[in-house]
C-alpha positions as CSV (number, residue, x, y, z in Angstrom):
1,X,-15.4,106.6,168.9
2,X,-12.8,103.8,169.6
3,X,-10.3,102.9,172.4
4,X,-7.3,105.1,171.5
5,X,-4.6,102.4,170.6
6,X,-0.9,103.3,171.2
7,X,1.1,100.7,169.5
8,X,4.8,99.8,171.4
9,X,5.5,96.6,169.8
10,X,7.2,97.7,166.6
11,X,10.1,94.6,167.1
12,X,7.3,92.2,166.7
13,X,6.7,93.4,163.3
14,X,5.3,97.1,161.3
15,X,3.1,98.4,159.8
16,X,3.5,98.9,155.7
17,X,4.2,102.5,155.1
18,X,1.7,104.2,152.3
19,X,4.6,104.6,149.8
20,X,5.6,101.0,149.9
21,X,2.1,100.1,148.7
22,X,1.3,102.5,146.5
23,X,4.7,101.2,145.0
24,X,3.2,97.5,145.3
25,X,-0.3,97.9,143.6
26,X,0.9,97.5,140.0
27,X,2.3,94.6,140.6
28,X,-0.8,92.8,141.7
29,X,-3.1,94.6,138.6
30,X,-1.4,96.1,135.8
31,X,2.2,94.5,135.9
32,X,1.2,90.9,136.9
33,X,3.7,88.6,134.4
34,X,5.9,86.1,135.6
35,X,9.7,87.0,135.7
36,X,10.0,83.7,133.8
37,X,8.6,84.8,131.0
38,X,9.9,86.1,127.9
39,X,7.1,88.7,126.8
40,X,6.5,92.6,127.8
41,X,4.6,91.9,130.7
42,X,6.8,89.7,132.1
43,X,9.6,92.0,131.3
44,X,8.2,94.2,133.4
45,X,8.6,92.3,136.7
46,X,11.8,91.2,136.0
47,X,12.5,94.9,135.9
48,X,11.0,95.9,139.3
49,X,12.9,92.9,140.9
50,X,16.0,94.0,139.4
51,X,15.6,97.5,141.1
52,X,14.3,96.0,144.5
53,X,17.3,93.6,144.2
54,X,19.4,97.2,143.5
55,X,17.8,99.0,146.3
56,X,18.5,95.9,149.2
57,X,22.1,96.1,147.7
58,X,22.6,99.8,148.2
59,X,21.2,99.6,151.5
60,X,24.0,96.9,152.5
61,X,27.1,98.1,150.4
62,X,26.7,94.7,148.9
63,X,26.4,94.3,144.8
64,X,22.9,93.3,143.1
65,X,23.9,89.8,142.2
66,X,24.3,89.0,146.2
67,X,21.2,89.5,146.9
68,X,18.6,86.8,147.2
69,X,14.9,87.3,148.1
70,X,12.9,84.6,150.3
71,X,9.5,84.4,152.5
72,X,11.4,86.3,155.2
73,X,14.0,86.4,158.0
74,X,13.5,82.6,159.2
75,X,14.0,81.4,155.7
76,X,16.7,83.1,155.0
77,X,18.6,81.9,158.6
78,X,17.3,78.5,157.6
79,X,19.3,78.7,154.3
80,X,22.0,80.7,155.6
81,X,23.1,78.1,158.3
82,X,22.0,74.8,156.4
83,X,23.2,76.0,153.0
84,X,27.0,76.9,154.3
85,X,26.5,73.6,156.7
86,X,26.0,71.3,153.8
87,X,28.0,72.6,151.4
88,X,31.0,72.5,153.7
89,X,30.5,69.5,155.3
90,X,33.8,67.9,154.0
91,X,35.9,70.9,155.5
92,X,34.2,70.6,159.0
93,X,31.3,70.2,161.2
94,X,31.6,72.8,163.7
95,X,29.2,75.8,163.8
96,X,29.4,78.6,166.1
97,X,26.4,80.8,167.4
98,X,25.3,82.1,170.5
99,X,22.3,81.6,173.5
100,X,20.4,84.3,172.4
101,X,19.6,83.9,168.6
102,X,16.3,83.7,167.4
103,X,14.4,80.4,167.4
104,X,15.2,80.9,163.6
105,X,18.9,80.3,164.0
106,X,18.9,78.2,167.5
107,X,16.2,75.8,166.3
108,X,18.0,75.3,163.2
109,X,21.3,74.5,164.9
110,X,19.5,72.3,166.8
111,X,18.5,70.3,163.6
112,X,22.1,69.8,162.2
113,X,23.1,68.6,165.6
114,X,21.0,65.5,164.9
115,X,22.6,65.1,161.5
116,X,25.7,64.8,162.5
117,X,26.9,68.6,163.2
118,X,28.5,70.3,166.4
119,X,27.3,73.5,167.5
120,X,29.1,75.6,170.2
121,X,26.9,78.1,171.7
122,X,28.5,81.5,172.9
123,X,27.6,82.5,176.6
124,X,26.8,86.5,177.1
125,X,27.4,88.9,179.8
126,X,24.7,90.5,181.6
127,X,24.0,93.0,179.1
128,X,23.6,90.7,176.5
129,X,26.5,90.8,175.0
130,X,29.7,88.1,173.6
131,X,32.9,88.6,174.3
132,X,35.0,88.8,170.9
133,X,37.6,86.5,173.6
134,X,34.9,83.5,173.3
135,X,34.9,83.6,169.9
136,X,38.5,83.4,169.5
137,X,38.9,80.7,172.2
138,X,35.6,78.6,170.3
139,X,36.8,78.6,166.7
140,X,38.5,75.3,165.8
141,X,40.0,73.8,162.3
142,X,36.5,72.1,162.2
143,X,34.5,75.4,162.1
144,X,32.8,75.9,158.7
145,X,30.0,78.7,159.9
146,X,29.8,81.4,162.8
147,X,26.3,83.0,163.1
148,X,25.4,86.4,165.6
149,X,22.7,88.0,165.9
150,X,23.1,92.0,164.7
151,X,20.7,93.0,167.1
152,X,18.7,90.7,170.0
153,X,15.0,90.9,169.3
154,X,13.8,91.3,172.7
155,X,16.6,92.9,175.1
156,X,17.5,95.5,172.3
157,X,21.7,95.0,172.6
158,X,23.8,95.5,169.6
159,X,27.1,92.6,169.0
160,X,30.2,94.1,168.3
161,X,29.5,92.3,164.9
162,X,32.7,94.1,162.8
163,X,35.7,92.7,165.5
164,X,33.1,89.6,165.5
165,X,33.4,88.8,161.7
166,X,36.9,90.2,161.7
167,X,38.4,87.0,163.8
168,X,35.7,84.6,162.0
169,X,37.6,86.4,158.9
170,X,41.1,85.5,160.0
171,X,40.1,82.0,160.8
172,X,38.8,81.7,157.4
173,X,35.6,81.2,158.7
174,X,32.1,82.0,157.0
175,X,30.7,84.8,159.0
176,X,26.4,85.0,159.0
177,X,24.5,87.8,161.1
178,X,20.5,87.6,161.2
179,X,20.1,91.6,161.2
180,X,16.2,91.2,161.1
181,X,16.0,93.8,163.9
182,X,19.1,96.2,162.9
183,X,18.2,96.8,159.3
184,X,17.0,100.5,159.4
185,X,18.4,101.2,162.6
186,X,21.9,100.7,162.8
187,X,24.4,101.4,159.1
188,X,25.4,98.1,158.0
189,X,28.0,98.0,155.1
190,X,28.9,94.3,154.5
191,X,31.9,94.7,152.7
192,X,33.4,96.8,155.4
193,X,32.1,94.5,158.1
194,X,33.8,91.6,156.5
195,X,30.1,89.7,156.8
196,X,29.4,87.2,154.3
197,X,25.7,85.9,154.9
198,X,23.3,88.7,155.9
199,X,19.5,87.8,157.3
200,X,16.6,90.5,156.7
201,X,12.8,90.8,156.6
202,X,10.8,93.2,155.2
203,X,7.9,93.4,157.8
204,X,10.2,94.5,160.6
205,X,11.2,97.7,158.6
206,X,7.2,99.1,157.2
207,X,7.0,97.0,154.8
208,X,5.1,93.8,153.8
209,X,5.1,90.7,155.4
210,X,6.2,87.3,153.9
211,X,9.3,88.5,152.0
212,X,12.7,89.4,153.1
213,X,16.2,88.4,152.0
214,X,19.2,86.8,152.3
215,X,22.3,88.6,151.2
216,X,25.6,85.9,150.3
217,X,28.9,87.4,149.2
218,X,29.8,86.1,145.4
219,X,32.5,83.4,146.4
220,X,30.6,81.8,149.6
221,X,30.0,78.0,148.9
222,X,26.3,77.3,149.8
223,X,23.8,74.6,149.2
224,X,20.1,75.5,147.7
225,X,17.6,75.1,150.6
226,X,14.7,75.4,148.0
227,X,15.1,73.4,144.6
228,X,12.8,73.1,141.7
229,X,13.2,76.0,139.1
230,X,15.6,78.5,137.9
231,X,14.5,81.2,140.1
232,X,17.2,83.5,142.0
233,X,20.0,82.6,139.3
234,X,19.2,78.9,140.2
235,X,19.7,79.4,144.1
236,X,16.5,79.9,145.3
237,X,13.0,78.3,143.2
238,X,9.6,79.5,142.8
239,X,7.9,82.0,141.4
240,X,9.0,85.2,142.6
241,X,6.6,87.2,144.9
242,X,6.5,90.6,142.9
243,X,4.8,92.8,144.6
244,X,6.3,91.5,147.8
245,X,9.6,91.9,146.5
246,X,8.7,95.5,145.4
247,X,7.8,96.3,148.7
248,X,10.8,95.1,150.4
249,X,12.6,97.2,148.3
250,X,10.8,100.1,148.6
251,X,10.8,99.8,152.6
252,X,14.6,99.1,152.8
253,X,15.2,102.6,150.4
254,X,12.8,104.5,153.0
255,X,14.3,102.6,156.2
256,X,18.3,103.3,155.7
257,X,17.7,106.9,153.6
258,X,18.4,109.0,157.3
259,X,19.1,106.6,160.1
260,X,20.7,109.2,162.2
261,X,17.4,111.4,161.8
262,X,15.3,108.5,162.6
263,X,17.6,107.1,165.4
264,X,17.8,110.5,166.6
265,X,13.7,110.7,167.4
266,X,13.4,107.3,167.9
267,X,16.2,107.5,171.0
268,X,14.8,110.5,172.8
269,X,11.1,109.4,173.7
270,X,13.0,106.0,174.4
271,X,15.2,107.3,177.2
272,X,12.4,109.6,178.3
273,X,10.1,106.4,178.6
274,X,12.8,104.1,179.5
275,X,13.9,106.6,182.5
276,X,10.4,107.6,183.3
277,X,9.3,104.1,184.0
278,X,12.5,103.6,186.5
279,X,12.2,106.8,187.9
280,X,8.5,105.9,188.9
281,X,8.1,102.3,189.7
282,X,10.5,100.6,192.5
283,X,11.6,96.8,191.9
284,X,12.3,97.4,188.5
285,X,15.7,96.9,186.1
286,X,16.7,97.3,182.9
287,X,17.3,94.2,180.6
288,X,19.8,94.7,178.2
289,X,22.6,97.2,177.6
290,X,22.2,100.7,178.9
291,X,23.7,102.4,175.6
292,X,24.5,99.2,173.1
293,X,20.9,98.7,172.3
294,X,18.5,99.7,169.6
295,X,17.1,102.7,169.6
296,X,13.1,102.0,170.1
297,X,13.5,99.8,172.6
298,X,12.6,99.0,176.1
299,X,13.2,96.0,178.5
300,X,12.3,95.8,182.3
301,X,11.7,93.8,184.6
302,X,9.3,94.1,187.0
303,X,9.5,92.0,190.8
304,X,6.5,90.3,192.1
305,X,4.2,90.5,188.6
306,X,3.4,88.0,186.0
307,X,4.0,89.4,182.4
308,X,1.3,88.2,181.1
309,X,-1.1,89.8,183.4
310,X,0.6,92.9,182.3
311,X,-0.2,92.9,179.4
312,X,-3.8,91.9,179.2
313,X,-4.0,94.5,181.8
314,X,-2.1,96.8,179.4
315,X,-3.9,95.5,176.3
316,X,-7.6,96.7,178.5
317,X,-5.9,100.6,178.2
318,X,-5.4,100.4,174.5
319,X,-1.5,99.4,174.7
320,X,0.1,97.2,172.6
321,X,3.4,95.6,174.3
322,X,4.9,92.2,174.6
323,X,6.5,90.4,177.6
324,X,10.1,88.7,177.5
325,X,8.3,85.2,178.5
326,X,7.3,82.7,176.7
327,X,4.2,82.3,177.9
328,X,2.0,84.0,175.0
329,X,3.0,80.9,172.5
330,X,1.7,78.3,175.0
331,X,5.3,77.6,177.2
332,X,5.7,78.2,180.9
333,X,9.2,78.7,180.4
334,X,10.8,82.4,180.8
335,X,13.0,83.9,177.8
336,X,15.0,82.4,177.1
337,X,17.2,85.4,176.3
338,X,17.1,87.2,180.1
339,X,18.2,83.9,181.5
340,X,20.8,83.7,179.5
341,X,21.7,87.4,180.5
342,X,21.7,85.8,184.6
343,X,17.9,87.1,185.3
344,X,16.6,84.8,188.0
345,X,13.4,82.9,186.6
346,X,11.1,84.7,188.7
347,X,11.6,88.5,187.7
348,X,12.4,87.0,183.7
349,X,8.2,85.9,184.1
350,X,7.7,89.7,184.7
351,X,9.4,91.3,181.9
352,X,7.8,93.7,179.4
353,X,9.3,95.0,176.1
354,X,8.0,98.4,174.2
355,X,9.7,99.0,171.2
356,X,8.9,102.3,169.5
357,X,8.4,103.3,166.0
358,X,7.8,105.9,163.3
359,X,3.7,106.2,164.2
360,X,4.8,106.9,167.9
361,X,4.4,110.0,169.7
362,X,5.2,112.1,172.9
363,X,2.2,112.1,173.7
364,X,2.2,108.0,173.6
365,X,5.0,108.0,176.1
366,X,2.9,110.6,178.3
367,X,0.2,107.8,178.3
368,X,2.4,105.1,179.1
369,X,3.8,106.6,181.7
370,X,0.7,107.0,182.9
371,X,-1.2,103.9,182.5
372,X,1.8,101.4,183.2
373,X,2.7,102.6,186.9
374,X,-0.9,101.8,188.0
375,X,-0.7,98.8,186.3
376,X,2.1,97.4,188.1
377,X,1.3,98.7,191.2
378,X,-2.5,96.9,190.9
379,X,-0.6,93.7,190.1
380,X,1.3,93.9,193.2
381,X,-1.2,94.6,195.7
382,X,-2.9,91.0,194.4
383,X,0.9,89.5,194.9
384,X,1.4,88.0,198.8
385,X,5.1,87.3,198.2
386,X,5.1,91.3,197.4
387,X,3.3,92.7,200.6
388,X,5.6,90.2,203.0
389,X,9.1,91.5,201.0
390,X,8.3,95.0,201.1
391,X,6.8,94.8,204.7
392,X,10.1,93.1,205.3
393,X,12.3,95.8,203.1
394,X,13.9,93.2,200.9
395,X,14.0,92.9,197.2
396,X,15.1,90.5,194.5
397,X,17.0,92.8,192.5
């Protein structure tokens, strides 16, 4: 019998539920035509795009014809930010994000900088979060674009993305949120929110990875980042990924039909895990707001511990985690989201992140709980700076 694995890492992507393949098969057997085409077959996948394209609009209180599918979230914040970008180049140059977006967004303002582009990018408070104030205060008759996060991907904290878009609104201002990590778990309604450019992707919500998309209110002026065909009413080319298309439909229908129900699991063996683990190990702190934050997940840091060793240590007892460095894709550098929230870089290298899901039990956070205080506490008897600062009753925190 295998190593029981618990799996606590459901912000770095899902698994695909059971319905949203079963809805996916036929389109890789029986209904294989391309949407291009004009015969039955091909009919047929343009008729299960049309209902995924329905179903991603219901989800968002957007209309069918808004909706535009891609590879995922990184495309779509690639075309989200270029596409307004270029296309409005003649009205301004002046984009507006913040210091904790996803490499997706922050790598990609990063480009435009060199062509020519100024970027302003929002500080946040130690929770995570911008003040609607800086937004105000940064918006200028050069700004074409504003872009927040929904959700931060590895501190958990909500933005206060409806009085966000609302002054980005009054400014005439585009207004583009990546809500890779809130689809599912918090109820977006774009109209209502006054956002105009909405980032999603399927594999963060159990469904299929490769395939997410980009929702763009009718009226927004933006430039194709993919040319070649007529694909996506001329906006986006290739040949559509059916099944993967299906399946993000399908996941997005099962995500958003009882978020409250969900949240409301979800949120109880988080506190339970996120209060057990403070309750039990000393030197440790929360990352991220205590309340504003999505509902499966966990951020602490630990003093005196690398992250990484946490996890392989972690990894050895069957549980699947991730830290908030860098570290695991080859940089020495801490995240750069806790030092943006003030962490010091020595207690941001010993950060660890659980994020819970639908497969996760009570009996996983039992385990946990468990496991992880042993962990830490074998870490720190190998840690020198550890032994003299608790010999000497001090602390970083």
């Amino acid at each position: 019998m295998g190593k029981r694995i618990i799996y606590m890492d459901h912000s770095a992507t899902t698994y695909t539920k059971e319905k949203v393949v079963d809805a996916m098969i036929p389109y890789f057997t029986r209904h294989f035509g391309n949407p291009s085409s004009i015969y039955s077959i091909a009919r047929e996948s343009k008729q299960a795009i049309d209902t995924a394209r329905a179903q991603v609009a219901t989800a968002l209180g957007a209309n069918p014809d808004e909706i535009y599918f891609t590879s995922g979230g990184s495309e779509s914040d690639n075309w989200a930010i270029k596409g307004v970008a270029y296309a409005n180049r003649k009205r301004g140059n002046h984009i507006i994000t913040t210091t904790i977006e996803h490499h997706a967004v922050l790598h990609t303002c990063r480009f435009l900088e060199k062509e020519g582009f100024t970027v302003t990018y929002l500080p946040v408070d130690r929770y995570g979060r911008v003040d609607p104030a800086d937004l105000e205060k940064a918006i200028t008759d050069k700004t074409i674009l504003v872009s927040i996060m929904y959700a931060n991907n590895e501190i958990g904290t909500l933005e206060p993305i409806p009085e966000l878009a609302a002054i980005a609104q009054k400014h005439k201002v585009y207004f583009h949120t990546d809500a890779v990590q809130a689809i599912g778990n918090i109820p977006i309604d774009v109209k209502a929110q006054n956002i105009d450019l909405l980032s999603l992707s399927a594999h963060k919500l159990y469904g299929p990875k490769g395939v997410g998309a980009l929702y763009i209110r009718n009226g927004v002026r933006i430039e194709n980042l993919i040319h070649g065909g007529g694909q996506e009413r001329k906006k986006r080319a290739g040949t559509e990924n059916i099944a993967g298309i299906v399946g993000c439909g399908a996941a997005i229908e099962l995500a958003t039909a009882d978020i409250a129900g969900h949240n409301a699991r979800i949120r109880s063996m988080r506190n339970r895990l996120m209060e057990g683990i403070l309750d039990t190990i000393p030197h440790a702190r929360l990352n991220g707001h205590p309340t504003e934050r999505l509902p499966g997940n966990v951020n602490i840091s630990f003093e005196f511990i690398e992250g990484e060793s946490m996890l392989l240590w972690l990894d050895d007892e069957g549980i699947c985690a991730s830290t908030g460095s860098a570290c695991t894709s080859g940089s020495l550098e801490p995240s750069h989201v806790l030092l943006a929230t003030g962490l010091p870089v020595e207690i941001s290298h010993g950060s660890l992140r659980l994020t819970l899901g639908d497969a996760n039990t009570e009996e996983d956070i039992d385990f946990v709980l468990e496991v992880l205080p042993k962990v830490v506490s074998r870490l720190r008897d190998m840690s020198p700076l550890y032994q003299k600062t608790t010999k000497d009753g001090g602390s970083h925190v």
